[in-house]
N, C-alpha and C positions, 0 to 999 in steps of 0.2 A: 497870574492864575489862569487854568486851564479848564474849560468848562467840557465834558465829559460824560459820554454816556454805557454806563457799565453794562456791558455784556453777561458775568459772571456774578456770582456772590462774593463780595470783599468786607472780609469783618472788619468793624468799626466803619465800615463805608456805606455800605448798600446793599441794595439786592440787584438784580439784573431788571433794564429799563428805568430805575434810577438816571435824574440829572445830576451830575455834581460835579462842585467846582472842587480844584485841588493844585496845589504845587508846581510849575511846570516841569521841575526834577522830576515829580512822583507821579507824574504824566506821562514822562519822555523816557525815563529810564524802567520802569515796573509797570504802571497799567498795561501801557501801549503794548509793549513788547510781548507781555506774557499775553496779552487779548484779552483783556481783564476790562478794558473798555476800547468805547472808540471816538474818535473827535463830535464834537456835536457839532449840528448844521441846520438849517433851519428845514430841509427836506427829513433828516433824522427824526423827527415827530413820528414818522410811517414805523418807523424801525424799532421806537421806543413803543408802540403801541403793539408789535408781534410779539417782540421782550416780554411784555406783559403777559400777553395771552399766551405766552408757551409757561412761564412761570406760574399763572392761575391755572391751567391743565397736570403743572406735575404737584402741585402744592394739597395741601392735606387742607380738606374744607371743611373741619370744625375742630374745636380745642378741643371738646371730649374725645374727638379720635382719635387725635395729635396723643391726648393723654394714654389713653386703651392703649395704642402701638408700643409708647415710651413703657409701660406696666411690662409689656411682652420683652419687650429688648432690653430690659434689667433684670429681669427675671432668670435669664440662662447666662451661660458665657457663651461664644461664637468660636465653635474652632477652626482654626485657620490649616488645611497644610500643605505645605509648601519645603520645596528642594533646597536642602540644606546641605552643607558638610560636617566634616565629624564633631568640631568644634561646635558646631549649633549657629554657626554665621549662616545665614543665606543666602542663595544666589541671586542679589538683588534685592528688591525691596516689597513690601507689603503694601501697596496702596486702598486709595480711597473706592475704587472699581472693583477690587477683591474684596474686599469688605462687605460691599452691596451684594456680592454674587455670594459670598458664606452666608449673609444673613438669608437671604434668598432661599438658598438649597437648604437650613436649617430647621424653615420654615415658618418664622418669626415673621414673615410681610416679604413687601418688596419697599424701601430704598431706595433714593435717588444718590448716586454717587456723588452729585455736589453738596449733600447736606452732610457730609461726614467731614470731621476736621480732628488730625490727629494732631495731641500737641508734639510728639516726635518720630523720628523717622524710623520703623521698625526695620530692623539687619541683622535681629539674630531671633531663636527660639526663644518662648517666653511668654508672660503674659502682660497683658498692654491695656492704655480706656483710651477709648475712641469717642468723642460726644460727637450725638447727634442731633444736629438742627429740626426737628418735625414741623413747628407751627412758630413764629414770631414769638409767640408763649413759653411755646415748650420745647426743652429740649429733654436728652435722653443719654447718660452716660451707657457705655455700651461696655462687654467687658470682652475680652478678644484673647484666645486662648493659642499662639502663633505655635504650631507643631511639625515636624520634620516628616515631609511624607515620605510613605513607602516605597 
């Protein structure tokens, strides 16, 4: 076992500044690699307490908010648009950072791009749900409206 201190949000794992022990396969081939954690050490205490306090600066501080934002971001769809060809594929992929910047310029809030978790990989025109993590409580299915720009 590999004892571990998460950098990122890992569902089913953690949040970021999280201890946690884990697999050393799923230490060595996946955490590590993608920077999803990093070894723990007995100096790492400093590092798990900055973790913290960057995660309580972007975290949404009370459930009623959490709730109020999730009302706003189900309330509309999000259109997305993006260069596409004739077929309706696209060049590339829709991520979690465009997502945050559409709801953004929507005008629905602002979004941290690590609370967004798509269950697949958006590659062509269409429509799509995105859930959003807001508060440990709450989250917020999103609805995402992926269009061919001009």
């Amino acid at each position: 076992m590999a004892k571990l201190i998460l950098t990122q949000e890992v569902t089913g794992l953690g949040a970021p500044g999280d201890v946690v022990e884990v697999k050393d396969g799923y230490a060595r081939n996946y955490l590590l690699p993608r920077g999803y954690a990093m070894t723990w050490t007995k100096g790492g205490e400093k590092d798990v307490e900055r973790l913290r306090a960057a995660r309580k600066s972007r975290e949404i501080a009370t459930v009623e908010e959490a709730q109020q934002i999730a009302e706003k971001l189900q309330a509309q769809p999000v259109q997305i648009g993006v260069k596409s060809g004739e077929s309706g594929r696209l060049f590339g992929t829709v991520g979690a950072a465009q997502i945050a910047e559409a709801v953004e310029a929507s005008g629905l809030g602002s979004i941290d791009k690590r609370t967004v978790e798509l269950p697949e990989r958006i590659k062509a025109v269409g429509s799509y749900h995105a859930t959003v993590k807001l508060h440990a409580d709450v989250t917020a299915t999103l609805d995402l409206q992926v269009v061919a720009a001009k």
